[in-house]
N, C-alpha and C positions, 0 to 999 in steps of 0.2 A: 463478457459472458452473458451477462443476465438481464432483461427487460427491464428498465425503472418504470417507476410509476407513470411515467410520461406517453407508455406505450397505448394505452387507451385513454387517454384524456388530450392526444395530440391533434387528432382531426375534431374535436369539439372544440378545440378553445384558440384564442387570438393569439399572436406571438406576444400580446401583452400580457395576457393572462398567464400563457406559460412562463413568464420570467418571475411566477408568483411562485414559482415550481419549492416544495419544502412546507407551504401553510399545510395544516390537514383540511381535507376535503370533507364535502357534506359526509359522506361515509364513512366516519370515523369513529368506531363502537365507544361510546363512553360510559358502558356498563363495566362492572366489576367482577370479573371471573375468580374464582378461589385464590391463584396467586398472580393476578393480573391489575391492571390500575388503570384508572384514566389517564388517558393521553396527558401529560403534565404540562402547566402553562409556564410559559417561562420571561424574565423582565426582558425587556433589550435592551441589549449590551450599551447605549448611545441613547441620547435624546433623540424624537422624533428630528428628523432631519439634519441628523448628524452620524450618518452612518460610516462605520470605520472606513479608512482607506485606505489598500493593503499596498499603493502603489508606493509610497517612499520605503518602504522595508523590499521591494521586489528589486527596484532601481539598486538603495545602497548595495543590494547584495549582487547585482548584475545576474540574478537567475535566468530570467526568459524574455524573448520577445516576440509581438504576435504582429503579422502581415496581413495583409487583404489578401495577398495572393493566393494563400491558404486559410481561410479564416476558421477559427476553433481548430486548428492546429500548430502549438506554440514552439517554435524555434529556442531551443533549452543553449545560454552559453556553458560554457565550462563547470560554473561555480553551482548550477541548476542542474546540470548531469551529474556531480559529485553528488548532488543528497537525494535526486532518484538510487543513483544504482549503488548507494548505501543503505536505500529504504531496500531494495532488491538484496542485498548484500545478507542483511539483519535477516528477512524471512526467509532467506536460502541458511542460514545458518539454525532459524528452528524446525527447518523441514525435518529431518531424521530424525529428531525427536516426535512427530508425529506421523512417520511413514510416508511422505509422500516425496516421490520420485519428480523430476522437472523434463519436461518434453519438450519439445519445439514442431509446431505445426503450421501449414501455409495461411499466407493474406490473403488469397482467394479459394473463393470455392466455385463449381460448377452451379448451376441453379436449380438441377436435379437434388443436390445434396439438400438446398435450404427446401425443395418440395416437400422430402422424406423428415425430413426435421419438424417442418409447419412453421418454420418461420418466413416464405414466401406469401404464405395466405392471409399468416399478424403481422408480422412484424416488417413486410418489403416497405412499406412507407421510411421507415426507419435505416434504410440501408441505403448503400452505393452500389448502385447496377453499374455492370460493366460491357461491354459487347469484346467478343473473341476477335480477333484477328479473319479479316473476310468474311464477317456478318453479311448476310442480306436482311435480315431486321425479322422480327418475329420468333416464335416458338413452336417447334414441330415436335410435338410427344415421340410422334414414333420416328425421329431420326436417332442414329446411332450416339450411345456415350461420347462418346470419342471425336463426335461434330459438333456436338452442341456448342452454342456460341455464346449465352449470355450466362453469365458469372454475376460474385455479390460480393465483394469484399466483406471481410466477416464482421460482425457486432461482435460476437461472443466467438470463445472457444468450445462449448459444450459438442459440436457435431463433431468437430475434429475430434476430439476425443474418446465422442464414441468409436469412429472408425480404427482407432490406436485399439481398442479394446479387443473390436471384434475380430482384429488382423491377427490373432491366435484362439488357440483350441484355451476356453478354461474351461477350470475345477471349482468347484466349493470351497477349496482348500486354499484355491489363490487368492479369496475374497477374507478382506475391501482390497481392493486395487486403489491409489491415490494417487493422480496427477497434476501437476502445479506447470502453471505457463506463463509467461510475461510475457506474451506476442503481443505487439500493438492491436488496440480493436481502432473500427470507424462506422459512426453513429451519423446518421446524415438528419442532424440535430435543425432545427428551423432555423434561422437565421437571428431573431429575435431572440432566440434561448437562450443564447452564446453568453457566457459570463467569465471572464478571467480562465482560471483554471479550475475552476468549478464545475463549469458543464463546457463541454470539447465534441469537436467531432471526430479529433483523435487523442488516443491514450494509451497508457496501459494499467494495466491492472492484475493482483496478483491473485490469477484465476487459478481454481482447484475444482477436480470433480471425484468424487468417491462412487467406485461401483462397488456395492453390497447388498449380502444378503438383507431380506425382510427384518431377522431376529438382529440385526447390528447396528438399525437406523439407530438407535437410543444411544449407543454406547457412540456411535461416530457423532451424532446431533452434541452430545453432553462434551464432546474431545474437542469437538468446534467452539464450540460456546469459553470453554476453558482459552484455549489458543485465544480467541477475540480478547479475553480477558487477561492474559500474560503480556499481549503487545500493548492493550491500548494502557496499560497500568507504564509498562517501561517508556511508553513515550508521554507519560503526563497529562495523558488528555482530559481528564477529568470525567464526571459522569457520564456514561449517553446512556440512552434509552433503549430499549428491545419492542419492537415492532410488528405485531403477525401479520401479515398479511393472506386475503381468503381467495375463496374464486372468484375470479374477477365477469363478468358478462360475456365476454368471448373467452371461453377456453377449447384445451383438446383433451377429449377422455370420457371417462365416463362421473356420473357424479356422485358414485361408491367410492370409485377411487380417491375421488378430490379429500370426501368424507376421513376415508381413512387416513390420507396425510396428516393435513388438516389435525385431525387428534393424535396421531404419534408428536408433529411439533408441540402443541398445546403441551400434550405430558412431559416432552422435553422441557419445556418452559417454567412447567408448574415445579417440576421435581429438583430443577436449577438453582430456586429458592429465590431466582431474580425475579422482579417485577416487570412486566408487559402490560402493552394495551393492543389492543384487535384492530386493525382498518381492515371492514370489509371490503370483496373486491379488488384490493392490492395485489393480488397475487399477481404472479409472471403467469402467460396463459398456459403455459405447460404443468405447473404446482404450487403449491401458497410455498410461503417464505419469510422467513426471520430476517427484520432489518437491523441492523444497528444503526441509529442517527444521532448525530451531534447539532448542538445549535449554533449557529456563527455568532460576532458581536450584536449583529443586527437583528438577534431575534427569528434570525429564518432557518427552516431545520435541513441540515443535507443529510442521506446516506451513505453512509461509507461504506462496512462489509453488509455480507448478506449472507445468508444460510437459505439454501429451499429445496424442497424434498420433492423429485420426479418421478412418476411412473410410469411416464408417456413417451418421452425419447427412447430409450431402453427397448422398448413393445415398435415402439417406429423402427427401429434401426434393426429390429429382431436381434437383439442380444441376447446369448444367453451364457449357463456357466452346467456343464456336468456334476450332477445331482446324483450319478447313479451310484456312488459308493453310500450315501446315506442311508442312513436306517427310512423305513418310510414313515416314520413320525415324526423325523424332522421336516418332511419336504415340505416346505413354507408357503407354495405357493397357493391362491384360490382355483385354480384349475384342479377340473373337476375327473380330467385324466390321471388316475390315482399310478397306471405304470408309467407316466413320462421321465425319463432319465434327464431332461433339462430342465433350467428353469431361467427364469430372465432376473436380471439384478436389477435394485433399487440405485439412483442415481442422485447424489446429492452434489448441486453446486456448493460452492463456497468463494466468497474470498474474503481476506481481513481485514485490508484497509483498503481493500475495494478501489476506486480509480486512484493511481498514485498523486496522479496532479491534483486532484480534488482533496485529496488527503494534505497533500503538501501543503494547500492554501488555508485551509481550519488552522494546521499547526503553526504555519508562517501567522498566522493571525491571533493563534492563542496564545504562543510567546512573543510577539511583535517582535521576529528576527532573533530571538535568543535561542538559536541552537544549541542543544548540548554538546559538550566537546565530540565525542564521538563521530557526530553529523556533519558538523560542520564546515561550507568549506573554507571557510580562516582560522584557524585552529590554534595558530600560534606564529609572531612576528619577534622577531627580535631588533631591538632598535637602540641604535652606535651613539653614544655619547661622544664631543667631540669631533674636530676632523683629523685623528690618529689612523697613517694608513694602514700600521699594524691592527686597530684597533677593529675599523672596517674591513679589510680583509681574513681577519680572524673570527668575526662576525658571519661571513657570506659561508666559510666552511662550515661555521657551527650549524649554520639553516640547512646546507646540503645533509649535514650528517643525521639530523634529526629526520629530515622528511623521508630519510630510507636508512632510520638506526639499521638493519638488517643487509644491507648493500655487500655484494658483494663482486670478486672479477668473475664477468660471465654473463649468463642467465641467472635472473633471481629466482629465489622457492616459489612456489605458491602460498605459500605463508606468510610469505614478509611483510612485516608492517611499511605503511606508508603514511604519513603524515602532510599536512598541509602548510607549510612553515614558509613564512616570509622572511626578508628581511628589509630595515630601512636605513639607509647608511646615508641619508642626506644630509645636508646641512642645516635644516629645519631644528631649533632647540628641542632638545626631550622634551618639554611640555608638551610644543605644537605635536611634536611625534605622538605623544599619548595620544593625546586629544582626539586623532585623526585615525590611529588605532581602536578608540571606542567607537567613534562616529561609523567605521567599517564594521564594527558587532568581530572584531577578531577574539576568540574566547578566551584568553590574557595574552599577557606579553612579559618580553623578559628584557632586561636593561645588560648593556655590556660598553664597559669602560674602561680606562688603563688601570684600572684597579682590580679588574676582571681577571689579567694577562698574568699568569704566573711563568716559573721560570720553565718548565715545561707542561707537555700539551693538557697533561693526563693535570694539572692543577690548575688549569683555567676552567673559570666559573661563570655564570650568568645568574642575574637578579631576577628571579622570578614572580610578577606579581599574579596572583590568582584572585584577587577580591571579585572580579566579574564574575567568576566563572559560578554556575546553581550550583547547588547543592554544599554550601561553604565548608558545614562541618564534616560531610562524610572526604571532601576535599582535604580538608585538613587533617583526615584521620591518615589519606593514603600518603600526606608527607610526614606524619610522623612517625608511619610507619618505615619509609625510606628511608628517612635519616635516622633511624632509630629513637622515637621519642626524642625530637627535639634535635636540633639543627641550627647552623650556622646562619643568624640572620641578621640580615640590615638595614639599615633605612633606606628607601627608594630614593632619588634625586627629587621626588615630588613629595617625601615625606610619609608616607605611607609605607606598610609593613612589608616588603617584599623577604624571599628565600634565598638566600643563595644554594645554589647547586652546582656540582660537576655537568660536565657534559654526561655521561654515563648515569647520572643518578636523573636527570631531564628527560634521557630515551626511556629509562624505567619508570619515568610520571606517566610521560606521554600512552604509553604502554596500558597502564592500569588503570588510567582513565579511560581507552576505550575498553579493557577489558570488562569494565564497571560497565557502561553503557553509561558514564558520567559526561 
């Protein structure tokens, strides 16, 4: 969706410079606004030249791999598409509680569209030009819509969504309008820039735009801030920072407007009670912007979401929203046509954890591979004591039953849980089995032996150990809640405390720990 910083610091600096991309720059305010703070310094995570390595946690977990063929765009196996479109899963699950609807919009656009937008005249460095089908080369203004030849694959979602907007008649009454997309973007990033999954030149991202009135930027600005604040707490990420950023040297508009943004964030900020610091300049060229940034072990700052308040696509796109049933002392706008029945809406980007794969790799690096149950994708292994065929066989049903407790003949609900459940019936002693089970980061495991096997199905049991898993105690609250305060346990073959459970009392863990987001 939105410009990073990189958007005017690209053609000034070497690819060496940009792969500094996260220092703050010479424009970095380190004044003190009433509730704002200096930029804060921070240790590094690492001695000088011991910077983490996020590649054995990438490998054991087999998430991604990256090609030349395509370069900054990672090839996701299986176990790397489970914890995007679980990251996808989680914010589609808090959309309704904050109003916002989910669209789908095309990977190209005409190059009319980025003209009307201005990101042909900022931001085309930054893009993927395309040529149409029977180009002869060039740009002719005044040939027809409908021939024009050269195209952009999109950066951002913001134009598309203005056109979803304006493709009906609104009211005042339908405002804020909130849409959320997860279309891949493509960033035609320098070659030099390219970092893991940190910076791409493809991605997604879980873009959002809010069109509203003037008097609502406060209440949607303070509803975003909250959101940022509810996810980054549930996934653990500890501190980040808030970021304003200002007019940057190239913008579009005029410089009342910018002014006024500009201070409706600020009051945003100040009345949030959180602390910020100002980099002048930063702004995206269309309106300043609230970043959130996290620091990696190495001391270098990324962004993740972003917040920024426009008033210049809206006025480009001529959007507007019927005003006429208002009294005329609401009508909010600065024109100076006191009868106009329309008015044009304010237009706030957003998104929360902002590029997923960027996101993934902070948290792949802040719990070095420790997903929470919920996330991730080894979830649970069960491994066969023995070489009992009964025992093994009894075993491979227990994984099937677990990984779709909800299975049934047919088509499944839309609702059905699904789980990630292995099993390992070799011939390897349960030690080596543990062992190799931690070494994979599977989020416990459960032991099953002839001692497991009762005389029907409904009284076979599995050893369940959970010491891996975070959060121990609230863990230990949701089995003593199952079992009713206290439970049938044993000693593991390794000595250690494991649970015994039914099959049915195991689908109802599994259950409650994602329902926890444990």
């Amino acid at each position: 969706m939105l410009p990073q910083r990189y958007l005017s610091i690209t053609r000034r600096l070497s690819p060496c410079q940009v792969r500094r991309f996260g220092s703050s720059p010479a424009g970095t305010d380190r004044s003190v606004l009433s509730k704002s703070t200096e930029a804060p310094t921070h240790k590094q995570g690492s001695k000088k030249g011991e910077s983490k390595d996020r590649r054995p946690v990438t490998f054991s977990h087999d998430l991604y791999t990256l090609h030349t063929s395509s370069p900054g765009s990672p090839l996701f196996q299986p176990y790397g598409t489970h914890i995007l479109q679980k990251l996808q899963a989680f914010l589609r699950a808090q959309y309704p509680s904050y109003g916002f609807q989910e669209v789908l919009t095309p990977t190209i656009y005409k190059r009319g569209l980025w003209e009307t937008s201005g990101h042909w005249d900022n931001y085309k460095d930054a893009m993927f030009a395309v040529t149409g089908r029977g180009a002869q080369g060039g740009h002719d203004p005044g040939r027809e819509i409908s021939e024009e030849e050269d195209y952009g694959l999109k950066p951002m979602n913001c134009p598309g969504h203005c056109l979803l907007f304006k493709s009906q008649t609104r009211s005042y009454k339908d405002l804020p309008i909130r849409y959320a997309d997860f279309s891949p973007l493509h960033r035609n990033e320098l070659s030099g820039a390219l970092s893991g999954l940190t910076r791409l030149r493809r991605f997604h991202q879980d873009d959002g735009h809010i069109f509203c009135r003037p008097s609502q930027i406060k209440h949607e600005i303070t509803q975003t801030l909250d959101f940022v604040q509810l996810v980054y707490q549930t996934f653990r990420m500890g501190d980040y920072r808030l970021r304003l950023g200002t007019r940057p040297e190239q913008f579009i508009g005029t410089a009342h407007d910018w002014d006024q943004a500009e201070a409706r964030l600020k009051m945003a900020l100040q009345e949030s009670g959180q602390q910020f610091y100002i980099n002048h300049g930063d702004g995206a060229f269309y309106g300043p912007k609230i970043d959130i940034v996290l620091t990696d072990a190495d001391g270098k700052d990324h962004q993740t979401a972003t917040i920024q308040l426009d008033f210049q696509l809206p006025k480009r796109f001529e959007l507007e929203y019927d005003a006429g049933e208002m009294d005329k002392g609401q009508l909010e706008s600065d024109s100076s046509d006191a009868c106009s029945q329309t008015e044009t809406p304010v237009l706030i980007h957003r998104a929360i954890l902002g590029s997923l794969e960027r996101f993934l790799a902070l948290w792949m690096e802040s719990d070095s591979g420790r997903w929470p149950f919920w996330i991730n994708p080894r979830q649970l292994i069960i491994l066969t004591v023995g070489s009992n065929t009964e025992v093994r066989q009894r075993a491979e049903d227990m994984a099937r039953q677990l990984a779709s407790p909800d299975a049934r003949v047919g088509a499944q609900t839309l609702r059905a849980s699904n789980f990630m459940v292995a099993c390992d019936n070799s011939d390897e002693s349960i030690a080596k089995k543990i062992v190799n089970a931690r070494k994979k980061h599977y989020s416990f495991y459960a032991v099953v032996g002839e001692r497991n096997l009762g005389q029907s199905v409904e009284k076979q049991t599995l050893d369940v150990s959970v010491g891996s898993l975070p959060k121990q105690s609230d863990v230990r609250q949701v089995l003593e809640t199952l079992l009713q305060f206290g439970g049938p346990a044993s000693s593991s073959p390794r000595g250690t405390t494991s649970t015994r459970l039914t099959l049915q009392q195991c689908q109802r863990f599994l259950k409650e720990l994602e329902l926890k987001y444990m």
